[in-house]
CHARMM internal coordinates of N, CA and C (Angstrom, degrees):
IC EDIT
DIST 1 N 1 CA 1.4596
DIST 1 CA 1 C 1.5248
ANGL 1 N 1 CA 1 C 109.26
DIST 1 C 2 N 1.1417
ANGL 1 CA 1 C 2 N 141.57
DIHE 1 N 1 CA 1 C 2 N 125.85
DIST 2 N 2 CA 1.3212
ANGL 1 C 2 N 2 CA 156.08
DIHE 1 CA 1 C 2 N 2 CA 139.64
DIST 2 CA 2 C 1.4482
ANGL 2 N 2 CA 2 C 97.99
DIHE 1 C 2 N 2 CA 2 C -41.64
DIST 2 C 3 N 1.7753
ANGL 2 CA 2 C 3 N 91.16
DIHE 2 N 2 CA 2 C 3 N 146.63
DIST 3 N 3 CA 1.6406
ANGL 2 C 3 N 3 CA 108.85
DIHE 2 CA 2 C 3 N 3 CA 164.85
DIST 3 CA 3 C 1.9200
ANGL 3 N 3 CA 3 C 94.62
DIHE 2 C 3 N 3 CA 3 C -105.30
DIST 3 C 4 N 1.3756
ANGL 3 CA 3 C 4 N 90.17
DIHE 3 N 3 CA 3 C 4 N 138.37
DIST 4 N 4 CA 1.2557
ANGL 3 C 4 N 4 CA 122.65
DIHE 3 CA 3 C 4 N 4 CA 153.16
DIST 4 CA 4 C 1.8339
ANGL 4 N 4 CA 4 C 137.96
DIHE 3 C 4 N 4 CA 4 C -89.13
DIST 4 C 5 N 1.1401
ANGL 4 CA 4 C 5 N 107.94
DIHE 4 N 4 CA 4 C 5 N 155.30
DIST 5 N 5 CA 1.2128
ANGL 4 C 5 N 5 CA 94.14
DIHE 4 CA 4 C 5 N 5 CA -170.43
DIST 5 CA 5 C 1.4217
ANGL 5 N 5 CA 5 C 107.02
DIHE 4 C 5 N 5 CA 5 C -105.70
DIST 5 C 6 N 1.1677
ANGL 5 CA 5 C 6 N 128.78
DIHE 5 N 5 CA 5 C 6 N 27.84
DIST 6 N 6 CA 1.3517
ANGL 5 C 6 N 6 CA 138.06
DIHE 5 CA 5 C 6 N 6 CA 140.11
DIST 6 CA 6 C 1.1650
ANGL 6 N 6 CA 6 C 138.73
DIHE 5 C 6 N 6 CA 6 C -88.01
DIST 6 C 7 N 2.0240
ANGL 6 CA 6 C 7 N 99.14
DIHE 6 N 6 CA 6 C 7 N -4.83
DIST 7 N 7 CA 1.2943
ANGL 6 C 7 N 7 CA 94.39
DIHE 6 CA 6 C 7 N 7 CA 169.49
DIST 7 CA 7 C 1.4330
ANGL 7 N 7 CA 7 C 114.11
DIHE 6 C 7 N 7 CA 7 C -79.74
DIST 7 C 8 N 1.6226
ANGL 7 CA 7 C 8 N 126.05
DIHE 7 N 7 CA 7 C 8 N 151.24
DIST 8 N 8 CA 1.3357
ANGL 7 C 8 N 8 CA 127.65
DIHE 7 CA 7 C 8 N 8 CA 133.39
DIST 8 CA 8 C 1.6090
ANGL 8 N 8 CA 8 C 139.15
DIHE 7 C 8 N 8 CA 8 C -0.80
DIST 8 C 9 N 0.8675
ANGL 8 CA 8 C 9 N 139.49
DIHE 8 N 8 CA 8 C 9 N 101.33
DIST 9 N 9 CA 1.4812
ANGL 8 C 9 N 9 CA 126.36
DIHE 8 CA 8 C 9 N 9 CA 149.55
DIST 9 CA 9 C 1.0765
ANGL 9 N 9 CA 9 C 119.87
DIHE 8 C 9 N 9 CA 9 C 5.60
DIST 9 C 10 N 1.3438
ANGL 9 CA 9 C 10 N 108.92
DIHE 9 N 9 CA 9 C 10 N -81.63
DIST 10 N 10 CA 1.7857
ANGL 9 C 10 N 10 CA 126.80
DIHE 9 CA 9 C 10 N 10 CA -175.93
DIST 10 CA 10 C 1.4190
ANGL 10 N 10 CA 10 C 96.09
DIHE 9 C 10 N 10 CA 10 C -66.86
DIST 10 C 11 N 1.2620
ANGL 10 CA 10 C 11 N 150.77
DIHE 10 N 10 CA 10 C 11 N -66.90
DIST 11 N 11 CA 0.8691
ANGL 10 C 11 N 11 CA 153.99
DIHE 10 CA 10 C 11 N 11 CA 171.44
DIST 11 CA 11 C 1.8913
ANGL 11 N 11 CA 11 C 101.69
DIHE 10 C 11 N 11 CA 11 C -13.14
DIST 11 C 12 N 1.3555
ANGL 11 CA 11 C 12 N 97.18
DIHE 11 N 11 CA 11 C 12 N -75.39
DIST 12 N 12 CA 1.8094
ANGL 11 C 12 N 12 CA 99.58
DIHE 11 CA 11 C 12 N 12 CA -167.62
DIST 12 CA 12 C 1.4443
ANGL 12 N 12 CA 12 C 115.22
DIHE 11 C 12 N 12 CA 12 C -60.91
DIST 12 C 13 N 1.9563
ANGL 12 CA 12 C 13 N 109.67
DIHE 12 N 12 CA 12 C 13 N -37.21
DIST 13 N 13 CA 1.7788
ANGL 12 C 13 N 13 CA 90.28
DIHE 12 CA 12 C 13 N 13 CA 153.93
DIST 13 CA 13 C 1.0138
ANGL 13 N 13 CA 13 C 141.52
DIHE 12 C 13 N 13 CA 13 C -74.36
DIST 13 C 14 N 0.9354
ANGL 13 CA 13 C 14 N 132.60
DIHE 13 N 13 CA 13 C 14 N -5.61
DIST 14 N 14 CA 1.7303
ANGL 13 C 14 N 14 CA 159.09
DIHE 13 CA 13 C 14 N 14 CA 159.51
DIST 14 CA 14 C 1.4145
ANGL 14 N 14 CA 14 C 89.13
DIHE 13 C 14 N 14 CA 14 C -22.01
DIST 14 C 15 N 1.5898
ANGL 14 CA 14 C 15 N 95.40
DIHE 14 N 14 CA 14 C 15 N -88.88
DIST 15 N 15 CA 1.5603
ANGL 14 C 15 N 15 CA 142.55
DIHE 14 CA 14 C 15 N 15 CA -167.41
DIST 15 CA 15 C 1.9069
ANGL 15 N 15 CA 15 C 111.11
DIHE 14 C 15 N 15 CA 15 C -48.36
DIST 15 C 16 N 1.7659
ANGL 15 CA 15 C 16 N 78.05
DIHE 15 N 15 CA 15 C 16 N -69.29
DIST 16 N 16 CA 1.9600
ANGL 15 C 16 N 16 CA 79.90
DIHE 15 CA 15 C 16 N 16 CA -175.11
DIST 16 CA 16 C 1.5873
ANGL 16 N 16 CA 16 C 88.67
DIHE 15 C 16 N 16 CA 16 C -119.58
DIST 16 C 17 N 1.6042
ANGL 16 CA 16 C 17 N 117.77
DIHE 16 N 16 CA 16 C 17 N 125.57
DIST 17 N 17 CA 1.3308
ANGL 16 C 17 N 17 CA 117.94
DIHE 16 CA 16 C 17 N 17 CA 161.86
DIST 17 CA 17 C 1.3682
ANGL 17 N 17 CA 17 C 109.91
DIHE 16 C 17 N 17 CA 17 C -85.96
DIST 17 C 18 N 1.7714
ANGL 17 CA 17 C 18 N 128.05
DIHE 17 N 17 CA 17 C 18 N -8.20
DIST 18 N 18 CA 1.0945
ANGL 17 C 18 N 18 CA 123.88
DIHE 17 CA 17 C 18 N 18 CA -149.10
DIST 18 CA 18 C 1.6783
ANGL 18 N 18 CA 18 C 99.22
DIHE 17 C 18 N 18 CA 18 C -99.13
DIST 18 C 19 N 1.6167
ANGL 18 CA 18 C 19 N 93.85
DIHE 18 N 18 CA 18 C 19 N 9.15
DIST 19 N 19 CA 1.5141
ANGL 18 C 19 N 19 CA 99.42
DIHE 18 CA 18 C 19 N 19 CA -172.41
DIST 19 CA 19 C 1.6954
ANGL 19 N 19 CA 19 C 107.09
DIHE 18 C 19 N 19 CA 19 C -105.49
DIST 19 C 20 N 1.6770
ANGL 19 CA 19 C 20 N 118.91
DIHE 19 N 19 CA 19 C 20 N 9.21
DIST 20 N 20 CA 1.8142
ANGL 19 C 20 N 20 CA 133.79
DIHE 19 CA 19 C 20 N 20 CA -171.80
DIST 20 CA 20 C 1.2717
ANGL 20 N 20 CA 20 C 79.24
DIHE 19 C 20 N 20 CA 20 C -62.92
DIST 20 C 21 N 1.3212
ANGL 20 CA 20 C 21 N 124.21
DIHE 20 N 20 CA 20 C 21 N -76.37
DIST 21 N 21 CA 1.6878
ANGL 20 C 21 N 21 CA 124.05
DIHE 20 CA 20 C 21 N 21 CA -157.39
DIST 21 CA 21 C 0.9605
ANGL 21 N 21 CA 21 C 115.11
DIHE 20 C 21 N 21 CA 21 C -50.72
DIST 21 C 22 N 1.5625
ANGL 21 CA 21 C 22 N 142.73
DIHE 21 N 21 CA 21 C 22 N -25.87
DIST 22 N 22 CA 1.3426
ANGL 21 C 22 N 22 CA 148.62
DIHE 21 CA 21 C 22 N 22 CA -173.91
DIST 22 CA 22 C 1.8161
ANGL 22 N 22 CA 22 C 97.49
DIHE 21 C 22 N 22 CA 22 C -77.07
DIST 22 C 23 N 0.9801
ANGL 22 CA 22 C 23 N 110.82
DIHE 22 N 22 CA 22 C 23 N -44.23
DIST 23 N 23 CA 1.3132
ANGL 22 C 23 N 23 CA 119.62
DIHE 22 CA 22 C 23 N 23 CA 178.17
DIST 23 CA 23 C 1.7558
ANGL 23 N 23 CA 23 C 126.39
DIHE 22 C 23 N 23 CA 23 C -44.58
DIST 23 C 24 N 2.0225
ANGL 23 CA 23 C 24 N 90.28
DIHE 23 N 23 CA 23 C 24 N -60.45
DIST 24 N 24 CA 1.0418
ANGL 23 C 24 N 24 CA 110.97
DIHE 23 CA 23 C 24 N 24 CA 170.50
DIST 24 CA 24 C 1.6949
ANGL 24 N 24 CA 24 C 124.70
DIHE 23 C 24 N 24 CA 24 C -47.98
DIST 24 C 25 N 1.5611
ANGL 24 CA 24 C 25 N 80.02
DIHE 24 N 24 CA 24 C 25 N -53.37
DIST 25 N 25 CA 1.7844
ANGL 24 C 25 N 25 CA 80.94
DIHE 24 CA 24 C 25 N 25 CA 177.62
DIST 25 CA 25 C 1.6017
ANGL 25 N 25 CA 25 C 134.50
DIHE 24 C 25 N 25 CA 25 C -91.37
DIST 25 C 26 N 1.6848
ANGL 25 CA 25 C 26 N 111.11
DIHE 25 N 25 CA 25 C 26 N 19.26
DIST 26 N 26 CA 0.9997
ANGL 25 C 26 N 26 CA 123.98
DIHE 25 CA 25 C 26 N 26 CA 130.39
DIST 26 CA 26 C 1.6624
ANGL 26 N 26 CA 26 C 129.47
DIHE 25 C 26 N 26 CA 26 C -74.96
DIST 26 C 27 N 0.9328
ANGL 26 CA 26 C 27 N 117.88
DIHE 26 N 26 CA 26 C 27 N 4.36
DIST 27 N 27 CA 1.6554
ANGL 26 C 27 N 27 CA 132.41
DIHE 26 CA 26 C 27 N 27 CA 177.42
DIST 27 CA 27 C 1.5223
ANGL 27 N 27 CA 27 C 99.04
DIHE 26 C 27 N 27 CA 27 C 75.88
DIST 27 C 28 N 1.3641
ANGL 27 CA 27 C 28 N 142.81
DIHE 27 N 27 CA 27 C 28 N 59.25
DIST 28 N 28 CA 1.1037
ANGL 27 C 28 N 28 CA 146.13
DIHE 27 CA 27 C 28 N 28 CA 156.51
DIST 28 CA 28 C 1.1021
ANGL 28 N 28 CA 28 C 122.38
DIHE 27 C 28 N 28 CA 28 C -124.44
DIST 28 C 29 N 1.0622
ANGL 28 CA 28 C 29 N 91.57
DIHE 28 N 28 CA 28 C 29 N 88.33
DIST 29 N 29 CA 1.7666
ANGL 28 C 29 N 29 CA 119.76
DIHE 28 CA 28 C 29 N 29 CA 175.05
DIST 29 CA 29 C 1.5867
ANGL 29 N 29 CA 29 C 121.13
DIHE 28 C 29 N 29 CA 29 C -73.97
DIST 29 C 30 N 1.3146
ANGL 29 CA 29 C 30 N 107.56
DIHE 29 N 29 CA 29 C 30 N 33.94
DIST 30 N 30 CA 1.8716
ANGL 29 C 30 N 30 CA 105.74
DIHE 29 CA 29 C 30 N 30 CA -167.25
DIST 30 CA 30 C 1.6625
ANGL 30 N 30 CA 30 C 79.78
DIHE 29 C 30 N 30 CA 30 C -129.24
DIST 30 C 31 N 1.0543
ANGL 30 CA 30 C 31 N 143.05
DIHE 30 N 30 CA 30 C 31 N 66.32
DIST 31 N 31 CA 1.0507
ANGL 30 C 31 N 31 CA 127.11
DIHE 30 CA 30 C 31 N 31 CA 143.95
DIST 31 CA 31 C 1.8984
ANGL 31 N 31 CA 31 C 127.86
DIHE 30 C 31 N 31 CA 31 C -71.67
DIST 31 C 32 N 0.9320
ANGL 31 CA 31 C 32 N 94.74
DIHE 31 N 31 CA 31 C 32 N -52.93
DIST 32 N 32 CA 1.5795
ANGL 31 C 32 N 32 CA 109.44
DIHE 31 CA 31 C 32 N 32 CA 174.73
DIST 32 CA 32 C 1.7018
ANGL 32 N 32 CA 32 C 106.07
DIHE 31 C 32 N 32 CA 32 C -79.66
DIST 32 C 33 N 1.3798
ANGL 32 CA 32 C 33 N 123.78
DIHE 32 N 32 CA 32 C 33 N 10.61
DIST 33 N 33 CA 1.4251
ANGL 32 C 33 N 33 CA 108.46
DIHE 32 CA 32 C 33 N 33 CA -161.58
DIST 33 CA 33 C 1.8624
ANGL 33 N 33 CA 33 C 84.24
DIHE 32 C 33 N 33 CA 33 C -94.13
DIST 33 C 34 N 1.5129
ANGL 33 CA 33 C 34 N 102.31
DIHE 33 N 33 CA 33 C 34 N 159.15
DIST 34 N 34 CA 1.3938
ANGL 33 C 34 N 34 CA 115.36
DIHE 33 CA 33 C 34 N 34 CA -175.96
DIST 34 CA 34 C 1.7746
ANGL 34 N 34 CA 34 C 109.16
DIHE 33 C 34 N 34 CA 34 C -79.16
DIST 34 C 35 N 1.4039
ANGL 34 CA 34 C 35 N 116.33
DIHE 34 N 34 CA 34 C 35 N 6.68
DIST 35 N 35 CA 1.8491
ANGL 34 C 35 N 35 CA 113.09
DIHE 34 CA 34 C 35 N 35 CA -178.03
DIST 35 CA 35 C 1.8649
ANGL 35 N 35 CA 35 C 78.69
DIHE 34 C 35 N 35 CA 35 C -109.36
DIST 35 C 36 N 1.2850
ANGL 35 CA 35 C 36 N 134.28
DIHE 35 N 35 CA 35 C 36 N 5.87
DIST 36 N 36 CA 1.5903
ANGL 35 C 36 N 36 CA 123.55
DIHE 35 CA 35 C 36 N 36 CA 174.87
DIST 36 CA 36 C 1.3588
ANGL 36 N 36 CA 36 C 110.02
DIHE 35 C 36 N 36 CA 36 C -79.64
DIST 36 C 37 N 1.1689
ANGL 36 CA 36 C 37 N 109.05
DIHE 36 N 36 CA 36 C 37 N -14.87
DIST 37 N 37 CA 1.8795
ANGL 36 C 37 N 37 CA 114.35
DIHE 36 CA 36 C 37 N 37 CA -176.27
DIST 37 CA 37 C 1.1314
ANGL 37 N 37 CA 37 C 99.90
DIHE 36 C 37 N 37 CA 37 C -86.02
DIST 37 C 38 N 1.1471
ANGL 37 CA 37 C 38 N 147.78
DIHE 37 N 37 CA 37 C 38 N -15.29
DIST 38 N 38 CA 1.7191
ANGL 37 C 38 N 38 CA 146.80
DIHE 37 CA 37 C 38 N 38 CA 176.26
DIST 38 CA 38 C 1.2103
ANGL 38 N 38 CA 38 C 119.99
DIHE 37 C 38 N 38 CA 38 C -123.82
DIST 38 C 39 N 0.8277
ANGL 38 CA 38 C 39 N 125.46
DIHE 38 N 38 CA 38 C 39 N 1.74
DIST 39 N 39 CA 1.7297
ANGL 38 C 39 N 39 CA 136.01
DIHE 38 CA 38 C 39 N 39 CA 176.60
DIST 39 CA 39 C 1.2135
ANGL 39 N 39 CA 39 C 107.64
DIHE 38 C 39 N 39 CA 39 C -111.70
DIST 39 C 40 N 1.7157
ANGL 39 CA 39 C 40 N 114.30
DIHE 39 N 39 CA 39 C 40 N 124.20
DIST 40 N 40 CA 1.2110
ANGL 39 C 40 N 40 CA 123.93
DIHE 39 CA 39 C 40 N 40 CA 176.93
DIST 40 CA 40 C 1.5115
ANGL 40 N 40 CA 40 C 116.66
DIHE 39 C 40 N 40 CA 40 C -79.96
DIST 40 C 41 N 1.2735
ANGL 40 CA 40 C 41 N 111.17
DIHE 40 N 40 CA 40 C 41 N 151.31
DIST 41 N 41 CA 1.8369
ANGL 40 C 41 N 41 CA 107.87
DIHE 40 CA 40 C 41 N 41 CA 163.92
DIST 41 CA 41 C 1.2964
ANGL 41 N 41 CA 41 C 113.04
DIHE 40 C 41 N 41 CA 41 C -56.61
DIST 41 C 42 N 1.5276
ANGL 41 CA 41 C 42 N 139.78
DIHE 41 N 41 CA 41 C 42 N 18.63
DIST 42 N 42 CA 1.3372
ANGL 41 C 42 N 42 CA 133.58
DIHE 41 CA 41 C 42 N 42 CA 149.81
DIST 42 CA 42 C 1.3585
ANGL 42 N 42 CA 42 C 126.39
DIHE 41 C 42 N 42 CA 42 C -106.40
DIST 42 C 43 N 1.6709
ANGL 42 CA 42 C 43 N 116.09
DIHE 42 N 42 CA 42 C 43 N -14.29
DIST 43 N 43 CA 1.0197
ANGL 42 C 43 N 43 CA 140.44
DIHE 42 CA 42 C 43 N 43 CA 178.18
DIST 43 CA 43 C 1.5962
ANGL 43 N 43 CA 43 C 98.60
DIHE 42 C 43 N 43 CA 43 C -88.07
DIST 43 C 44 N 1.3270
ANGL 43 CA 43 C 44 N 127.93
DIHE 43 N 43 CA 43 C 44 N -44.13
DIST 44 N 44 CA 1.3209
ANGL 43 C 44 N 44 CA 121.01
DIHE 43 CA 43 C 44 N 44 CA -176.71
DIST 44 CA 44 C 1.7188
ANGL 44 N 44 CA 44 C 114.96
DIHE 43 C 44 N 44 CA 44 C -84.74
DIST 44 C 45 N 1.3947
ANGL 44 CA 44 C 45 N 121.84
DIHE 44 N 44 CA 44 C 45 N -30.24
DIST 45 N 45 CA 1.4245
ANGL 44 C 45 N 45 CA 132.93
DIHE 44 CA 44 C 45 N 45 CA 134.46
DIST 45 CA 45 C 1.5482
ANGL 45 N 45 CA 45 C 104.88
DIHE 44 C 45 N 45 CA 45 C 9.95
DIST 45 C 46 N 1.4736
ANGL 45 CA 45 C 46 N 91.14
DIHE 45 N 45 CA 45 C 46 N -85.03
DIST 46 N 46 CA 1.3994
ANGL 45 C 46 N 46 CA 114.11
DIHE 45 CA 45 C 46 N 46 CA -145.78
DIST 46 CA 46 C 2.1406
ANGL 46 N 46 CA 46 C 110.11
DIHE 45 C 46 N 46 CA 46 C -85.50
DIST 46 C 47 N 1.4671
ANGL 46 CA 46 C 47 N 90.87
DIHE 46 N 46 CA 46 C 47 N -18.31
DIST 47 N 47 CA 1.4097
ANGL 46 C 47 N 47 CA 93.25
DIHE 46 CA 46 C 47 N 47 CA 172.54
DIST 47 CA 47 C 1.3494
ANGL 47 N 47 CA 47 C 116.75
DIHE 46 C 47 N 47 CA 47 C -61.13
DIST 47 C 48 N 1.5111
ANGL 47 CA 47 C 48 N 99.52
DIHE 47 N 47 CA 47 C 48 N -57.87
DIST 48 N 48 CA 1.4402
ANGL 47 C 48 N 48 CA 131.15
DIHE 47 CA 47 C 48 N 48 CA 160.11
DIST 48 CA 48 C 1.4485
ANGL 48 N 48 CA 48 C 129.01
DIHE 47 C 48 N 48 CA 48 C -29.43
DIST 48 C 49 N 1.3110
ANGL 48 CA 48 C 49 N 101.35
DIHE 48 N 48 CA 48 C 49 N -37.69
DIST 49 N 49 CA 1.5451
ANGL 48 C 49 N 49 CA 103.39
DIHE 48 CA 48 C 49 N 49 CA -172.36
DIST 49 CA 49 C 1.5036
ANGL 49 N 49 CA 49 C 131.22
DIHE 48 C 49 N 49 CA 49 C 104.83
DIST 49 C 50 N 1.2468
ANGL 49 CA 49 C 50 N 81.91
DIHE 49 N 49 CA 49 C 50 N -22.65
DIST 50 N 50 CA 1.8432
ANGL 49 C 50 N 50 CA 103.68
DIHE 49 CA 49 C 50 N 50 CA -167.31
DIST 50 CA 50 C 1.2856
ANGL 50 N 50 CA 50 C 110.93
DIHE 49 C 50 N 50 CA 50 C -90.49
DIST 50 C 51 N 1.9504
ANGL 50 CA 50 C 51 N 114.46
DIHE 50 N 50 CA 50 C 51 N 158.19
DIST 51 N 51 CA 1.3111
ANGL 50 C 51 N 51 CA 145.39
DIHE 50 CA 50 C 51 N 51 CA -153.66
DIST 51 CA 51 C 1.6399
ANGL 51 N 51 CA 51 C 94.33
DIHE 50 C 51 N 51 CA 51 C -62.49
DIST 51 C 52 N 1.0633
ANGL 51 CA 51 C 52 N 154.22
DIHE 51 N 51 CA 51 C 52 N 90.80
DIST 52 N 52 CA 1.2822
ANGL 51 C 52 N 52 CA 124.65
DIHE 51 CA 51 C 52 N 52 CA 147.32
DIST 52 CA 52 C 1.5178
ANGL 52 N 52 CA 52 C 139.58
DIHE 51 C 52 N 52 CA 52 C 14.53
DIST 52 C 53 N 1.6028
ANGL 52 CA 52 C 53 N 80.17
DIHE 52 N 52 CA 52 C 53 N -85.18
DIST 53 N 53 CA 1.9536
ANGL 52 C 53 N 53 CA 98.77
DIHE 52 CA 52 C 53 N 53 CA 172.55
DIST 53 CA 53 C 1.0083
ANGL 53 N 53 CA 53 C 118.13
DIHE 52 C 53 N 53 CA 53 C -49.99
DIST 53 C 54 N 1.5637
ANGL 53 CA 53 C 54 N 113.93
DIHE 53 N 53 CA 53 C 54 N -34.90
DIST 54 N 54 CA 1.6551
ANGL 53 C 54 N 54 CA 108.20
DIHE 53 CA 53 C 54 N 54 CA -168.41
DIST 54 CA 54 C 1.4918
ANGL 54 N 54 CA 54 C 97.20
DIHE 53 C 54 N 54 CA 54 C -71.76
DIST 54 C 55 N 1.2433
ANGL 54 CA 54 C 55 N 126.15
DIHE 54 N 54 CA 54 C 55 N -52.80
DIST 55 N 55 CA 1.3859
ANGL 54 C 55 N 55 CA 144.60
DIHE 54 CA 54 C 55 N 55 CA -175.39
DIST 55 CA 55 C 1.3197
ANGL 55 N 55 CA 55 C 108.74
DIHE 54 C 55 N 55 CA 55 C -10.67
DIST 55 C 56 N 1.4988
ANGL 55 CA 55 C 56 N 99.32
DIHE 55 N 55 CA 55 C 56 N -61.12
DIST 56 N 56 CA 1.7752
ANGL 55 C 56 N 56 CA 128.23
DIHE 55 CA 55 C 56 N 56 CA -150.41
DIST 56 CA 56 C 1.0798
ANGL 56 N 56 CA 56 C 89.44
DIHE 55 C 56 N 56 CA 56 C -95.22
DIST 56 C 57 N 1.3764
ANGL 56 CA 56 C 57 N 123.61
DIHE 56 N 56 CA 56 C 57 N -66.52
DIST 57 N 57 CA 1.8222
ANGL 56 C 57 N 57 CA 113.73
DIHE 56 CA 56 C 57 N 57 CA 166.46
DIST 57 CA 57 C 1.7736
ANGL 57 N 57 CA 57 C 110.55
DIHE 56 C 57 N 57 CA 57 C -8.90
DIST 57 C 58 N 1.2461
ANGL 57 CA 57 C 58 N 95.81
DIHE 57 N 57 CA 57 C 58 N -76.79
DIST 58 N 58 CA 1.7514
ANGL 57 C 58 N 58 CA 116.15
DIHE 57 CA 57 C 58 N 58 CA -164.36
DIST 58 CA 58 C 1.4839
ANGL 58 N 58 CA 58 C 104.56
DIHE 57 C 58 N 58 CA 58 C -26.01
DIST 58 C 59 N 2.0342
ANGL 58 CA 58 C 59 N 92.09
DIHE 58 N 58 CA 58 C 59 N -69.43
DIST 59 N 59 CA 1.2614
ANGL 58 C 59 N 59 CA 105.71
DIHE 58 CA 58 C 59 N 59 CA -176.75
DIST 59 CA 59 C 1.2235
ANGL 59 N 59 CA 59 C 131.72
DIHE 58 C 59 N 59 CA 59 C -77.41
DIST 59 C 60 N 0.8223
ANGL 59 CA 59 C 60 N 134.12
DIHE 59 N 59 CA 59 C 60 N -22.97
DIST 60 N 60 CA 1.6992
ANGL 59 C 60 N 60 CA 130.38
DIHE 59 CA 59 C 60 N 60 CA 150.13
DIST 60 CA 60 C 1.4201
ANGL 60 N 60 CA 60 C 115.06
DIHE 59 C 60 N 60 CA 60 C -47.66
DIST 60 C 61 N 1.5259
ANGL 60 CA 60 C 61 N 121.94
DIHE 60 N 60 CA 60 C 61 N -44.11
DIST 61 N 61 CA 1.5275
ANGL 60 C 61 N 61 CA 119.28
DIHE 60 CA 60 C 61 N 61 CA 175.22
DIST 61 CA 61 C 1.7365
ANGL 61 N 61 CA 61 C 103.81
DIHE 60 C 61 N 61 CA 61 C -77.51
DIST 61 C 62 N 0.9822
ANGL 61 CA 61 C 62 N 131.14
DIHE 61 N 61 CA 61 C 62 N -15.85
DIST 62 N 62 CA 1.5095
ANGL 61 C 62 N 62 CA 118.06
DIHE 61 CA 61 C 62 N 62 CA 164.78
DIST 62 CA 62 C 1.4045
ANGL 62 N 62 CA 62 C 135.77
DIHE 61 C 62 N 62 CA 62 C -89.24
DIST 62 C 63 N 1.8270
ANGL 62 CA 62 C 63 N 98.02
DIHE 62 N 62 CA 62 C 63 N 5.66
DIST 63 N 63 CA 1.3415
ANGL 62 C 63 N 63 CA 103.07
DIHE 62 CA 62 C 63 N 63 CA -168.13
DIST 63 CA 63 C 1.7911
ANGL 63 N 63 CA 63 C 101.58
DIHE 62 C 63 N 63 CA 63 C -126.23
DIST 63 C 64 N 1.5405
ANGL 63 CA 63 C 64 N 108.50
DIHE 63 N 63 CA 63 C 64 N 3.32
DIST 64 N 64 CA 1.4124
ANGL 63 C 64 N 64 CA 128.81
DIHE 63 CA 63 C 64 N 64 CA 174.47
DIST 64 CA 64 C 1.7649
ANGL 64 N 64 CA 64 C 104.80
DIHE 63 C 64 N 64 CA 64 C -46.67
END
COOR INIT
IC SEED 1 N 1 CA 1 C
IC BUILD
């Protein structure tokens, strides 16, 4: 399964935990935070600041 960028936060650790570190080292430190259950990885993207593509890049190659 591919991650999407409609999934959730909580959703993608749910799913792929092997994808926390990818997270981390985009500087997103809200994994466990309670706005991670409703916020998508495009919604948090963009809070963030950060590339999209690279994002999904990351995590798709860490969850291969």
């Amino acid at each position: 399964m591919k991650i999407a960028k409609e999934m959730t936060i909580g959703e993608l650790v749910r799913q792929f935990p092997d994808a926390i570190p990818v997270l981390f080292s985009f500087g997103m430190g809200c994994v466990g935070c309670p706005s991670s259950q409703a916020e998508t990885l495009e919604e948090a993207a963009m809070v963030h600041g950060m590339d999209l593509s690279q994002l999904m890049t990351a995590l798709n190659e860490a969850v291969q």
